[in-house]
N, C-alpha and C positions, 0 to 999 in steps of 0.2 A: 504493500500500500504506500511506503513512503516515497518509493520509488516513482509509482507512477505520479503524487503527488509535486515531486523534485521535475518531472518529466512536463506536466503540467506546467510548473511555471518557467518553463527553459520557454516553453511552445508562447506563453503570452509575452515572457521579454522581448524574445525576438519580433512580434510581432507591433508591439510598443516600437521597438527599432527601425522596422521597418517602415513604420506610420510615421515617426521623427523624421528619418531620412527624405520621406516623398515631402513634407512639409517644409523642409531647408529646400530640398531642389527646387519646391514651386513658391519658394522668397525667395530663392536668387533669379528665378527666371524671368526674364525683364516683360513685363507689361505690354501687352500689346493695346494696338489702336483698340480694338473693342472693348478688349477688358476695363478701359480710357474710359469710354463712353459710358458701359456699363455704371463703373464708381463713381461719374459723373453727369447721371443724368438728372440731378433737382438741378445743376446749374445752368443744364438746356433750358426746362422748364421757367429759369428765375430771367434767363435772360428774353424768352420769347411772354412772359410777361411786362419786362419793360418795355419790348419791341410795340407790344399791343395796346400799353396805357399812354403810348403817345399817339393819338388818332390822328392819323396822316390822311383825312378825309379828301378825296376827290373827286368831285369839283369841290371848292377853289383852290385848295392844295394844303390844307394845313401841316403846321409841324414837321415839313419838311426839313428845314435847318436843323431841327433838335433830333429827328434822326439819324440824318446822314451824319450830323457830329459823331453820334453813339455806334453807328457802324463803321464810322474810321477807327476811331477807338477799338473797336472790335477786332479788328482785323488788324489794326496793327499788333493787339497782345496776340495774336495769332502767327506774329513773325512776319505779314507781308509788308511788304514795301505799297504804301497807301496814298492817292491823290484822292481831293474831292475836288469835283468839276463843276462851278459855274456858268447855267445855259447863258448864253450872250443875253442881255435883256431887251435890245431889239428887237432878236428871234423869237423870244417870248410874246413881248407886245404884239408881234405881228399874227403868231399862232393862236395866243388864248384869247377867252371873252374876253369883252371889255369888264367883267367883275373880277375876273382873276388876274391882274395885270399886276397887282399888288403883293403877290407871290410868285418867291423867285423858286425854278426848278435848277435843283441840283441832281448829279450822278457820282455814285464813288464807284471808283479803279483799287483793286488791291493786286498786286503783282508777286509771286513766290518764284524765285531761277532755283532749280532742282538740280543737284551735282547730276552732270553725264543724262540729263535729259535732251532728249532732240523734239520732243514734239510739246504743243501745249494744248494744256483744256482750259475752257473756260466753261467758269459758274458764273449765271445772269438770275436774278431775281428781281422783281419788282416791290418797293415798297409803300404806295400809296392803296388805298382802300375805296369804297362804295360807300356811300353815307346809310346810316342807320335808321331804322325807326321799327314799331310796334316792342310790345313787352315783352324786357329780355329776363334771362331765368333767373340771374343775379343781380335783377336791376341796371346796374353800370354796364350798356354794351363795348366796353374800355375794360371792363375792369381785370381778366386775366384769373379770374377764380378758377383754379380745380375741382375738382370734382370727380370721383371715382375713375381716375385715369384720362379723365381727358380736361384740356384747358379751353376756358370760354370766349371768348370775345371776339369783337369785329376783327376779321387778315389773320387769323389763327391756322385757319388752312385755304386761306387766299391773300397772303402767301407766307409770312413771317415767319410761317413754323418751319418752314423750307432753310431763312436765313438761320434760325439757331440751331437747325442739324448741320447745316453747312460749316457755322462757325465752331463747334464742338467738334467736327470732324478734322477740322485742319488745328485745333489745337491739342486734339489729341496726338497727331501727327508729332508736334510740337513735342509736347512733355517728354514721350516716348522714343525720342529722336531718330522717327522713322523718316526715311527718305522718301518720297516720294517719286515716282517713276517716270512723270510727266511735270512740266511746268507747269505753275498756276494761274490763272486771271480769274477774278471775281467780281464781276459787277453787280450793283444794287441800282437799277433805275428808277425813274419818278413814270409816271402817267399811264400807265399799264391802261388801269381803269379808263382812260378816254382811248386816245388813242396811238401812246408810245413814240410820236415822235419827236416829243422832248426829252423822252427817255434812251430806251434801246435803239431807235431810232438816229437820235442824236450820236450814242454813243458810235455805233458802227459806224458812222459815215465820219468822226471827228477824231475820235478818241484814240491812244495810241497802243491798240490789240493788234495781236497778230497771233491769235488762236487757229489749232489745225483740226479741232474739236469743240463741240457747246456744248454744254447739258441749260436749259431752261428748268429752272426746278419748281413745275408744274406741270400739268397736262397727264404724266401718267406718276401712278401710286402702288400702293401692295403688287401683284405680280405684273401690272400694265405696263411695262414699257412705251410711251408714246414716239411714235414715227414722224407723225404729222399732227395737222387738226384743221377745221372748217375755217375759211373767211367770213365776211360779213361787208356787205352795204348797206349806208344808213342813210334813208332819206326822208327828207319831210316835203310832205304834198299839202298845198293852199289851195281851196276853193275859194273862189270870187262870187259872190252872189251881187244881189243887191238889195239896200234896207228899203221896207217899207213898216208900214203901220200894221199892226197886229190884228186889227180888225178888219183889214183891206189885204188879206197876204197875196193875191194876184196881183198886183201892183208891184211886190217883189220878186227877187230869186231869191229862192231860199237854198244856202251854200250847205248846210245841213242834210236836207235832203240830196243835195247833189252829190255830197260827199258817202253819205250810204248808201248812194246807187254805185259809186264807184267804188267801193267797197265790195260791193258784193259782187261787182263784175270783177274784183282781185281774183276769186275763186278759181274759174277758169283758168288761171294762172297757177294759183295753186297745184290746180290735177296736173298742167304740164309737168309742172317743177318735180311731182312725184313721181313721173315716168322713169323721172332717171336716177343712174345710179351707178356709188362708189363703194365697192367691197374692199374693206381695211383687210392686213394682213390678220385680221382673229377673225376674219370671214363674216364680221358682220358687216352689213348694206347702212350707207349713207346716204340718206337724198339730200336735195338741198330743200327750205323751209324758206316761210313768209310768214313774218306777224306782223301785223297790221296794229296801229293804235296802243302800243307801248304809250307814246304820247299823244295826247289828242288836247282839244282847243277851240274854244272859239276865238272870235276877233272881239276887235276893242267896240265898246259903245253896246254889248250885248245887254240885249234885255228880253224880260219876258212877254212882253207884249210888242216887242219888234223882231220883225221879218230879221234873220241874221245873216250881215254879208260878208262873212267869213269865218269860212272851219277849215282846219287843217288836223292831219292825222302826220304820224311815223311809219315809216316799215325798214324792219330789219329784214334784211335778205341773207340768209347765211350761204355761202358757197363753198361747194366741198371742192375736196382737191381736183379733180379731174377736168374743174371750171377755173375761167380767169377773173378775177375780179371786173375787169372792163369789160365784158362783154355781157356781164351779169346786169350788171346796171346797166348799158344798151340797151340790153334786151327789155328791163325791166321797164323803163321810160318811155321804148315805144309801146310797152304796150298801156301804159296810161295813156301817151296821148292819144292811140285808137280808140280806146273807153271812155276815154271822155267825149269825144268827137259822137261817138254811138249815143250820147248820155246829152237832150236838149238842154241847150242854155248852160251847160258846166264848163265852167271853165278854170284851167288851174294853173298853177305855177309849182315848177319840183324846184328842193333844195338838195344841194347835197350836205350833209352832216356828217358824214366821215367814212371809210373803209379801211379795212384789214385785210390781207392777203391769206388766200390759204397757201400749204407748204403742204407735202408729203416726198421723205426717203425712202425709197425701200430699203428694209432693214439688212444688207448682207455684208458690209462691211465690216471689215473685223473691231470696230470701236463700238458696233451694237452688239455682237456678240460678245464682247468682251462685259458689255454691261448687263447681258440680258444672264450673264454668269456671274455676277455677282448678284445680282437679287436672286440667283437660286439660291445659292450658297449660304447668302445670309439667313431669306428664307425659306427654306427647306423646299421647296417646290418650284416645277419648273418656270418661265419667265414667258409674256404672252405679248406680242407684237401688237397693236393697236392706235387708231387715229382716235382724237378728240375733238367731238362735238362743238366746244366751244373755242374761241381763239387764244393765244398768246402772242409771248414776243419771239417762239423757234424761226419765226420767216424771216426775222431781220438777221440774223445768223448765217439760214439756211439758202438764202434765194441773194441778200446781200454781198458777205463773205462766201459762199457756196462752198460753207463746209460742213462734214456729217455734224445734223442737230439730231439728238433727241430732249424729250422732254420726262422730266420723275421727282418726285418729291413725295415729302408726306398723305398730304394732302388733308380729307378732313369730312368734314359733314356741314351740311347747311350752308355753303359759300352763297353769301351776296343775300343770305337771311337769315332773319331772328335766330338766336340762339346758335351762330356757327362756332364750331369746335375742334380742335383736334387732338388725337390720341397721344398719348403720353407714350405707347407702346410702337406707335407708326413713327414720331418721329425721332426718337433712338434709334428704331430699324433703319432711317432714310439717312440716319449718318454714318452708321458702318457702313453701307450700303456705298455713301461716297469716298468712305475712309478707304474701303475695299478692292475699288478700282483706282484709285493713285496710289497702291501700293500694288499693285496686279500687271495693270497693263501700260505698258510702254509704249504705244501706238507702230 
Protein backbone atom coordinates (compact mmCIF):
# COMPACT_ATOMS: atom_id res chain seq x y z
CA UNK A 1 0.00 0.00 0.00
CA UNK A 2 2.80 2.42 0.65
CA UNK A 3 4.14 1.87 -2.40
CA UNK A 4 1.41 2.56 -4.49
CA UNK A 5 0.69 5.56 -2.32
CA UNK A 6 4.69 7.00 -2.90
CA UNK A 7 3.77 5.95 -6.65
CA UNK A 8 0.66 8.00 -6.57
CA UNK A 9 2.37 11.12 -5.80
CA UNK A 10 5.46 10.74 -8.04
CA UNK A 11 2.33 10.57 -11.00
CA UNK A 12 0.77 14.04 -9.45
CA UNK A 13 4.23 15.95 -9.05
CA UNK A 14 5.19 15.27 -12.24
CA UNK A 15 2.01 16.37 -13.59
CA UNK A 16 2.17 19.76 -11.33
CA UNK A 17 5.60 20.00 -13.53
CA UNK A 18 4.28 19.50 -16.37
CA UNK A 19 1.33 22.09 -15.89
CA UNK A 20 4.30 24.60 -14.60
CA UNK A 21 6.34 24.17 -17.60
CA UNK A 22 3.39 24.76 -20.32
CA UNK A 23 2.46 27.85 -18.06
CA UNK A 24 6.27 29.56 -18.27
CA UNK A 25 6.21 28.41 -22.15
CA UNK A 26 2.96 30.34 -22.74
CA UNK A 27 4.54 33.63 -20.42
CA UNK A 28 7.26 33.76 -22.47
CA UNK A 29 5.43 33.20 -25.67
CA UNK A 30 5.18 36.72 -27.13
CA UNK A 31 1.58 37.97 -27.70
CA UNK A 32 0.14 37.97 -30.61
CA UNK A 33 -2.04 40.41 -32.69
CA UNK A 34 -5.28 38.64 -31.41
CA UNK A 35 -4.41 37.74 -28.20
CA UNK A 36 -3.81 42.09 -28.47
CA UNK A 37 -7.24 42.43 -29.28
CA UNK A 38 -8.74 39.92 -27.28
CA UNK A 39 -7.02 41.69 -23.76
CA UNK A 40 -8.02 44.79 -25.39
CA UNK A 41 -11.27 44.93 -26.20
CA UNK A 42 -13.29 47.44 -23.52
CA UNK A 43 -10.69 49.93 -25.13
CA UNK A 44 -12.26 49.39 -28.80
CA UNK A 45 -15.57 49.78 -27.08
CA UNK A 46 -14.27 53.02 -24.93
CA UNK A 47 -12.99 54.46 -28.00
CA UNK A 48 -15.87 53.85 -30.42
CA UNK A 49 -17.94 55.45 -27.65
CA UNK A 50 -16.08 58.65 -27.88
CA UNK A 51 -16.16 58.36 -31.61
CA UNK A 52 -20.14 58.36 -31.34
CA UNK A 53 -20.67 61.19 -28.50
CA UNK A 54 -19.26 63.51 -30.88
CA UNK A 55 -22.33 63.60 -33.53
CA UNK A 56 -20.72 64.54 -36.71
CA UNK A 57 -24.26 65.09 -38.18
CA UNK A 58 -24.62 65.45 -41.94
CA UNK A 59 -26.01 67.93 -43.35
CA UNK A 60 -24.42 70.60 -42.03
CA UNK A 61 -21.47 68.89 -40.99
CA UNK A 62 -21.13 69.17 -37.21
CA UNK A 63 -18.14 68.34 -35.09
CA UNK A 64 -16.01 67.62 -37.77
CA UNK A 65 -12.91 69.50 -36.20
CA UNK A 66 -13.36 67.68 -32.98
CA UNK A 67 -13.15 64.58 -34.73
CA UNK A 68 -10.66 64.45 -37.01
CA UNK A 69 -8.60 66.06 -34.11
CA UNK A 70 -9.32 62.60 -32.07
CA UNK A 71 -8.57 60.58 -35.06
CA UNK A 72 -5.18 62.18 -35.78
CA UNK A 73 -4.56 61.50 -32.39
CA UNK A 74 -5.45 58.01 -32.93
CA UNK A 75 -3.57 57.01 -35.37
CA UNK A 76 -0.67 58.64 -34.46
CA UNK A 77 -0.51 56.45 -30.98
CA UNK A 78 -0.91 53.91 -33.52
CA UNK A 79 2.67 54.72 -34.87
CA UNK A 80 1.50 56.20 -38.21
CA UNK A 81 2.84 59.20 -39.65
CA UNK A 82 -0.53 61.41 -39.73
CA UNK A 83 -1.66 64.75 -41.87
CA UNK A 84 -5.05 66.33 -41.48
CA UNK A 85 -6.27 67.95 -44.63
CA UNK A 86 -8.13 71.19 -45.12
CA UNK A 87 -10.97 71.15 -48.14
CA UNK A 88 -9.99 74.45 -49.80
CA UNK A 89 -12.98 76.72 -48.75
CA UNK A 90 -13.80 77.98 -52.00
CA UNK A 91 -14.27 74.23 -53.16
CA UNK A 92 -16.45 74.02 -50.34
CA UNK A 93 -18.52 77.21 -50.88
CA UNK A 94 -18.99 76.27 -54.25
CA UNK A 95 -20.18 72.46 -53.58
CA UNK A 96 -22.31 72.94 -50.28
CA UNK A 97 -25.71 74.65 -49.55
CA UNK A 98 -25.78 77.93 -48.85
CA UNK A 99 -26.53 76.71 -44.95
CA UNK A 100 -23.59 74.67 -44.63
CA UNK A 101 -20.89 77.17 -45.87
CA UNK A 102 -20.03 77.66 -42.21
CA UNK A 103 -18.53 74.27 -41.86
CA UNK A 104 -15.31 73.45 -42.99
CA UNK A 105 -14.70 69.66 -44.28
CA UNK A 106 -11.70 68.15 -43.21
CA UNK A 107 -10.00 64.42 -44.30
CA UNK A 108 -7.08 62.76 -42.23
CA UNK A 109 -4.18 60.72 -44.03
CA UNK A 110 -2.22 58.24 -41.69
CA UNK A 111 0.68 56.68 -43.49
CA UNK A 112 2.74 53.33 -41.91
CA UNK A 113 6.20 52.23 -44.57
CA UNK A 114 6.41 48.59 -43.46
CA UNK A 115 10.36 47.11 -43.51
CA UNK A 116 10.66 45.19 -47.02
CA UNK A 117 7.02 45.90 -48.10
CA UNK A 118 6.58 46.44 -51.93
CA UNK A 119 2.85 46.99 -52.18
CA UNK A 120 0.35 49.12 -50.09
CA UNK A 121 -3.36 48.82 -48.65
CA UNK A 122 -5.30 51.36 -47.97
CA UNK A 123 -8.13 51.71 -45.01
CA UNK A 124 -10.81 54.59 -46.01
CA UNK A 125 -13.76 55.19 -43.62
CA UNK A 126 -16.08 57.77 -43.56
CA UNK A 127 -16.94 59.73 -40.47
CA UNK A 128 -19.83 61.82 -40.61
CA UNK A 129 -23.53 60.40 -39.83
CA UNK A 130 -27.45 60.96 -40.86
CA UNK A 131 -29.32 63.12 -38.55
CA UNK A 132 -31.59 61.59 -35.95
CA UNK A 133 -34.90 61.48 -34.68
CA UNK A 134 -37.88 59.24 -33.00
CA UNK A 135 -37.22 57.55 -29.40
CA UNK A 136 -34.13 56.10 -28.84
CA UNK A 137 -33.67 53.18 -26.22
CA UNK A 138 -31.30 55.06 -24.05
CA UNK A 139 -32.73 58.34 -24.76
CA UNK A 140 -29.33 60.10 -25.97
CA UNK A 141 -29.10 59.00 -29.73
CA UNK A 142 -25.09 60.19 -28.99
CA UNK A 143 -24.82 58.41 -26.19
CA UNK A 144 -22.66 55.06 -26.80
CA UNK A 145 -24.47 52.87 -23.91
CA UNK A 146 -23.96 49.12 -23.91
CA UNK A 147 -25.93 46.87 -23.43
CA UNK A 148 -25.68 43.06 -23.57
CA UNK A 149 -22.88 43.13 -26.05
CA UNK A 150 -23.63 45.46 -28.22
CA UNK A 151 -23.07 49.59 -28.31
CA UNK A 152 -25.81 52.02 -29.17
CA UNK A 153 -25.92 55.04 -30.84
CA UNK A 154 -26.09 57.18 -34.05
CA UNK A 155 -22.46 55.78 -36.80
CA UNK A 156 -22.01 52.65 -34.46
CA UNK A 157 -22.39 50.42 -37.54
CA UNK A 158 -22.53 53.31 -40.05
CA UNK A 159 -19.59 53.54 -39.63
CA UNK A 160 -17.37 54.25 -36.45
CA UNK A 161 -17.39 50.89 -35.22
CA UNK A 162 -15.25 50.03 -38.51
CA UNK A 163 -12.66 53.20 -37.21
CA UNK A 164 -12.18 51.60 -33.73
CA UNK A 165 -11.48 47.85 -35.01
CA UNK A 166 -9.31 49.46 -37.45
CA UNK A 167 -7.60 51.54 -34.98
CA UNK A 168 -7.20 48.51 -32.39
CA UNK A 169 -5.88 46.42 -35.18
CA UNK A 170 -2.94 48.57 -36.18
CA UNK A 171 -2.02 49.18 -32.40
CA UNK A 172 -2.06 45.80 -31.68
CA UNK A 173 0.37 45.59 -34.42
CA UNK A 174 2.12 48.13 -32.52
CA UNK A 175 2.54 46.72 -28.98
CA UNK A 176 3.35 43.39 -30.24
CA UNK A 177 5.86 44.40 -32.73
CA UNK A 178 4.51 42.76 -35.45
CA UNK A 179 5.41 43.73 -38.93
CA UNK A 180 3.21 44.11 -41.19
CA UNK A 181 3.59 42.66 -44.79
CA UNK A 182 2.15 45.53 -46.62
CA UNK A 183 2.29 49.32 -46.33
CA UNK A 184 -0.36 51.38 -44.76
CA UNK A 185 -2.76 54.29 -45.77
CA UNK A 186 -5.75 55.15 -43.65
CA UNK A 187 -8.13 57.52 -44.56
CA UNK A 188 -11.18 58.88 -42.50
CA UNK A 189 -13.26 61.17 -44.90
CA UNK A 190 -16.08 63.78 -44.38
CA UNK A 191 -19.59 63.50 -46.54
CA UNK A 192 -20.05 59.82 -47.10
CA UNK A 193 -23.77 60.72 -46.16
CA UNK A 194 -24.28 63.22 -49.14
CA UNK A 195 -22.29 62.72 -51.58
CA UNK A 196 -18.24 62.00 -50.93
CA UNK A 197 -16.97 64.55 -52.95
CA UNK A 198 -15.57 66.48 -50.40
CA UNK A 199 -14.52 63.57 -48.91
CA UNK A 200 -13.17 60.30 -50.69
CA UNK A 201 -13.60 62.13 -53.51
CA UNK A 202 -11.41 64.94 -52.79
CA UNK A 203 -9.12 62.70 -51.20
CA UNK A 204 -8.27 60.43 -54.56
CA UNK A 205 -8.12 63.19 -56.82
CA UNK A 206 -5.64 65.44 -54.39
CA UNK A 207 -4.23 63.64 -51.74
CA UNK A 208 -0.82 62.08 -51.69
CA UNK A 209 -1.80 57.86 -51.87
CA UNK A 210 -0.59 55.69 -53.85
CA UNK A 211 -2.21 52.43 -52.66
CA UNK A 212 -2.13 49.18 -54.83
CA UNK A 213 -5.17 47.91 -52.80
CA UNK A 214 -8.45 49.43 -50.65
CA UNK A 215 -10.49 47.92 -48.25
CA UNK A 216 -13.64 50.49 -47.70
CA UNK A 217 -14.74 49.39 -44.36
CA UNK A 218 -18.37 48.89 -45.01
CA UNK A 219 -20.52 47.35 -47.52
CA UNK A 220 -19.73 43.67 -46.48
CA UNK A 221 -19.78 42.13 -42.78
CA UNK A 222 -19.78 38.55 -40.97
CA UNK A 223 -18.87 36.12 -43.81
CA UNK A 224 -19.95 38.82 -46.92
CA UNK A 225 -17.03 39.91 -48.55
CA UNK A 226 -18.20 42.92 -50.65
CA UNK A 227 -17.09 43.06 -54.43
CA UNK A 228 -19.18 45.89 -55.60
CA UNK A 229 -22.53 47.74 -54.67
CA UNK A 230 -25.50 49.68 -56.59
CA UNK A 231 -25.26 53.56 -57.79
CA UNK A 232 -27.87 55.81 -57.35
CA UNK A 233 -29.49 59.18 -59.17
CA UNK A 234 -31.05 61.73 -57.30
CA UNK A 235 -33.53 63.92 -58.79
CA UNK A 236 -36.14 66.37 -57.97
CA UNK A 237 -39.15 66.84 -60.21
CA UNK A 238 -41.21 70.41 -60.06
CA UNK A 239 -44.66 70.65 -61.35
CA UNK A 240 -45.90 74.10 -62.47
CA UNK A 241 -49.40 74.54 -62.19
CA UNK A 242 -51.38 77.58 -61.69
CA UNK A 243 -53.05 79.36 -58.42
CA UNK A 244 -56.56 79.90 -58.54
CA UNK A 245 -59.21 80.24 -55.82
CA UNK A 246 -60.54 77.34 -54.09
CA UNK A 247 -63.84 77.77 -54.94
CA UNK A 248 -63.29 78.33 -58.66
CA UNK A 249 -60.48 75.26 -59.17
CA UNK A 250 -61.16 75.31 -63.16
CA UNK A 251 -59.63 78.56 -63.29
CA UNK A 252 -56.43 76.75 -62.13
CA UNK A 253 -53.91 74.00 -62.62
CA UNK A 254 -53.63 72.03 -60.07
CA UNK A 255 -49.68 70.95 -59.93
CA UNK A 256 -50.92 68.39 -57.21
CA UNK A 257 -52.94 66.50 -59.36
CA UNK A 258 -50.55 66.70 -62.12
CA UNK A 259 -47.81 65.50 -60.16
CA UNK A 260 -49.90 62.14 -59.03
CA UNK A 261 -50.80 61.50 -62.42
CA UNK A 262 -47.07 61.52 -63.15
CA UNK A 263 -46.46 59.51 -60.43
CA UNK A 264 -48.36 56.98 -61.24
CA UNK A 265 -47.21 56.91 -64.92
CA UNK A 266 -43.55 56.24 -62.92
CA UNK A 267 -44.95 52.79 -62.71
CA UNK A 268 -44.40 51.67 -66.07
CA UNK A 269 -41.10 52.58 -65.56
CA UNK A 270 -40.83 50.78 -62.61
CA UNK A 271 -41.82 47.19 -64.48
CA UNK A 272 -39.09 48.06 -67.19
CA UNK A 273 -36.55 48.74 -64.48
CA UNK A 274 -37.43 45.07 -63.15
CA UNK A 275 -36.91 43.25 -66.22
CA UNK A 276 -33.48 43.59 -65.65
CA UNK A 277 -30.92 42.18 -64.03
CA UNK A 278 -27.53 41.66 -62.18
CA UNK A 279 -26.48 38.37 -60.44
CA UNK A 280 -23.62 39.00 -57.73
CA UNK A 281 -21.01 36.49 -57.32
CA UNK A 282 -23.49 34.75 -54.09
CA UNK A 283 -25.95 34.22 -57.08
CA UNK A 284 -28.38 36.50 -55.84
CA UNK A 285 -30.29 38.81 -58.67
CA UNK A 286 -30.09 42.70 -58.42
CA UNK A 287 -32.54 44.97 -60.20
CA UNK A 288 -32.39 48.34 -60.31
CA UNK A 289 -35.22 50.29 -58.13
CA UNK A 290 -37.36 53.65 -58.02
CA UNK A 291 -38.75 55.48 -55.17
CA UNK A 292 -40.56 58.12 -55.65
CA UNK A 293 -41.34 60.92 -52.98
CA UNK A 294 -38.53 60.34 -50.31
CA UNK A 295 -39.06 64.02 -50.41
CA UNK A 296 -42.07 65.78 -51.49
CA UNK A 297 -43.51 69.41 -51.21
CA UNK A 298 -45.58 71.96 -52.18
CA UNK A 299 -44.70 75.48 -53.38
CA UNK A 300 -44.64 78.77 -51.55
CA UNK A 301 -48.14 80.62 -50.86
CA UNK A 302 -50.00 77.09 -50.25
CA UNK A 303 -53.16 77.18 -48.97
CA UNK A 304 -56.07 75.30 -48.30
CA UNK A 305 -58.41 76.88 -50.00
CA UNK A 306 -56.09 77.60 -53.01
CA UNK A 307 -55.74 75.90 -56.32
CA UNK A 308 -51.75 74.82 -55.63
CA UNK A 309 -49.19 75.84 -58.27
CA UNK A 310 -46.47 73.85 -57.25
CA UNK A 311 -45.48 70.40 -56.05
CA UNK A 312 -42.45 68.65 -56.47
CA UNK A 313 -41.50 65.15 -55.55
CA UNK A 314 -37.77 63.19 -55.30
CA UNK A 315 -36.64 59.98 -56.90
CA UNK A 316 -33.87 57.87 -56.20
CA UNK A 317 -32.94 55.67 -58.99
CA UNK A 318 -30.56 53.03 -57.77
CA UNK A 319 -28.30 51.54 -60.45
CA UNK A 320 -26.69 48.25 -60.38
CA UNK A 321 -23.59 47.54 -61.65
CA UNK A 322 -24.02 46.24 -65.03
CA UNK A 323 -25.77 50.05 -65.69
CA UNK A 324 -23.91 53.59 -66.18
CA UNK A 325 -24.95 56.13 -64.10
CA UNK A 326 -25.42 58.56 -67.34
CA UNK A 327 -27.45 56.71 -69.06
CA UNK A 328 -29.61 55.91 -66.18
CA UNK A 329 -30.79 59.27 -65.63
CA UNK A 330 -31.01 59.78 -69.69
CA UNK A 331 -33.11 57.30 -69.67
CA UNK A 332 -34.98 58.30 -66.76
CA UNK A 333 -35.72 62.03 -67.94
CA UNK A 334 -36.80 61.17 -71.11
CA UNK A 335 -39.16 59.27 -69.97
CA UNK A 336 -40.79 62.05 -67.77
CA UNK A 337 -40.64 64.32 -70.26
CA UNK A 338 -42.93 61.65 -72.47
CA UNK A 339 -45.26 61.48 -69.28
CA UNK A 340 -45.61 64.60 -68.87
CA UNK A 341 -46.29 65.45 -72.51
CA UNK A 342 -49.17 62.31 -72.38
CA UNK A 343 -50.36 64.13 -68.99
CA UNK A 344 -52.75 67.80 -70.06
CA UNK A 345 -51.49 70.88 -68.97
CA UNK A 346 -48.21 69.39 -66.68
CA UNK A 347 -45.70 70.74 -66.99
CA UNK A 348 -42.24 70.24 -65.10
CA UNK A 349 -38.92 71.01 -64.50
CA UNK A 350 -36.10 68.08 -63.27
CA UNK A 351 -33.32 68.95 -61.00
CA UNK A 352 -30.44 67.01 -60.55
CA UNK A 353 -29.49 66.45 -56.78
CA UNK A 354 -26.66 64.24 -56.97
CA UNK A 355 -25.23 60.68 -58.14
CA UNK A 356 -23.17 57.93 -57.04
CA UNK A 357 -21.43 55.50 -59.33
CA UNK A 358 -21.87 51.95 -59.11
CA UNK A 359 -18.49 49.71 -59.15
CA UNK A 360 -18.36 45.81 -59.32
CA UNK A 361 -14.73 43.46 -59.29
CA UNK A 362 -14.94 40.24 -59.94
CA UNK A 363 -13.41 38.74 -57.11
CA UNK A 364 -10.39 36.44 -58.50
CA UNK A 365 -7.54 38.38 -57.60
CA UNK A 366 -5.29 37.10 -55.25
CA UNK A 367 -5.98 40.27 -52.64
CA UNK A 368 -9.76 38.84 -52.58
CA UNK A 369 -8.65 35.61 -52.00
CA UNK A 370 -6.37 36.43 -49.60
CA UNK A 371 -9.12 38.24 -47.62
CA UNK A 372 -11.84 36.08 -48.39
CA UNK A 373 -9.08 33.64 -46.09
CA UNK A 374 -8.88 35.60 -43.47
CA UNK A 375 -12.56 35.93 -42.60
CA UNK A 376 -12.41 32.11 -42.77
CA UNK A 377 -9.97 31.79 -40.54
CA UNK A 378 -10.81 34.12 -38.01
CA UNK A 379 -14.33 32.98 -38.49
CA UNK A 380 -14.45 29.43 -38.78
CA UNK A 381 -16.57 29.33 -41.93
CA UNK A 382 -16.08 29.67 -45.28
CA UNK A 383 -16.17 33.51 -46.82
CA UNK A 384 -19.02 34.54 -49.51
CA UNK A 385 -18.55 36.84 -52.53
CA UNK A 386 -21.39 39.54 -52.67
CA UNK A 387 -22.42 43.19 -54.00
CA UNK A 388 -24.27 45.62 -51.92
CA UNK A 389 -27.43 47.09 -52.38
CA UNK A 390 -26.80 50.35 -51.13
CA UNK A 391 -23.68 52.78 -52.16
CA UNK A 392 -20.37 53.65 -50.78
CA UNK A 393 -17.05 55.38 -51.34
CA UNK A 394 -15.36 51.51 -53.08
CA UNK A 395 -15.83 53.45 -56.60
CA UNK A 396 -13.62 56.25 -55.93
CA UNK A 397 -10.89 53.72 -55.31
CA UNK A 398 -12.18 51.25 -57.67
CA UNK A 399 -13.11 53.20 -61.07
CA UNK A 400 -10.76 56.37 -59.95
CA UNK A 401 -7.32 54.68 -58.94
CA UNK A 402 -8.48 51.24 -60.72
CA UNK A 403 -7.22 49.30 -58.17
CA UNK A 404 -8.64 45.83 -56.60
CA UNK A 405 -11.41 47.53 -53.81
CA UNK A 406 -13.28 45.51 -51.79
CA UNK A 407 -15.50 46.44 -49.05
CA UNK A 408 -15.83 44.76 -44.93
CA UNK A 409 -16.35 45.98 -41.73
CA UNK A 410 -18.23 45.33 -38.77
CA UNK A 411 -21.13 46.45 -39.46
CA UNK A 412 -24.26 46.50 -37.31
CA UNK A 413 -28.15 46.65 -37.02
CA UNK A 414 -30.47 49.44 -37.68
CA UNK A 415 -28.12 51.88 -39.94
CA UNK A 416 -29.69 55.33 -40.61
CA UNK A 417 -32.55 54.38 -37.68
CA UNK A 418 -33.61 54.58 -34.23
CA UNK A 419 -31.87 52.54 -32.16
CA UNK A 420 -28.66 51.45 -34.44
CA UNK A 421 -26.02 49.30 -32.81
CA UNK A 422 -23.22 47.33 -33.03
CA UNK A 423 -21.80 44.15 -31.71
CA UNK A 424 -19.22 44.05 -29.25
CA UNK A 425 -18.43 40.57 -30.77
CA UNK A 426 -18.51 41.75 -34.70
CA UNK A 427 -16.24 44.39 -34.19
CA UNK A 428 -13.21 42.54 -32.20
CA UNK A 429 -13.87 39.93 -35.13
CA UNK A 430 -13.43 42.82 -37.98
CA UNK A 431 -10.04 43.73 -36.24
CA UNK A 432 -8.37 40.60 -36.21
CA UNK A 433 -9.84 40.11 -39.37
CA UNK A 434 -7.78 43.35 -40.54
CA UNK A 435 -4.85 42.53 -38.02
CA UNK A 436 -4.91 39.10 -40.05
CA UNK A 437 -4.30 40.08 -43.54
CA UNK A 438 -1.34 42.79 -43.00
CA UNK A 439 0.39 40.07 -41.36
CA UNK A 440 -0.70 37.21 -44.09
CA UNK A 441 -0.57 38.69 -47.24
CA UNK A 442 2.20 40.54 -49.15
CA UNK A 443 0.25 41.25 -52.32
Amino acid sequence: MRGVVRLSKIIACLREYRLARRNVASSLRPMSPSDYIDAHAADLVALLQRLVRLPTVNPPGDHYDAITRLLVAELDGAGLKVRRYTVPAALAKSHLPLGQHAFPRYNVLGKLAARRAKKTLHFNAHYDVVPVSGIWRHGDPFSGEVERGWVYGRGTSDMKGSHASLLLALRALKATRTDPKLNIEVSFTADEETDSELGAGWLVRHAPIRPDYAIVMEGGEGSGVCCGHNGVVWLNVTVHGRAAHGSQPERGVNALEKMAALVRALDDHKRALAARAFTAPDGKVRTPTLNVGGVFAPGPGGKINTVPAFASFSIDRRVVPSESVAAAERELRGFLRTAAKAIPQCRITVEKVSHNHPCFTPPDAPFFRAMAGCVARVRRRPAVFMTSTGFNDMHFFAHNLKIPTLGYGPGGHNYHAVDERASVRELVASAKIYAELLTTFAG
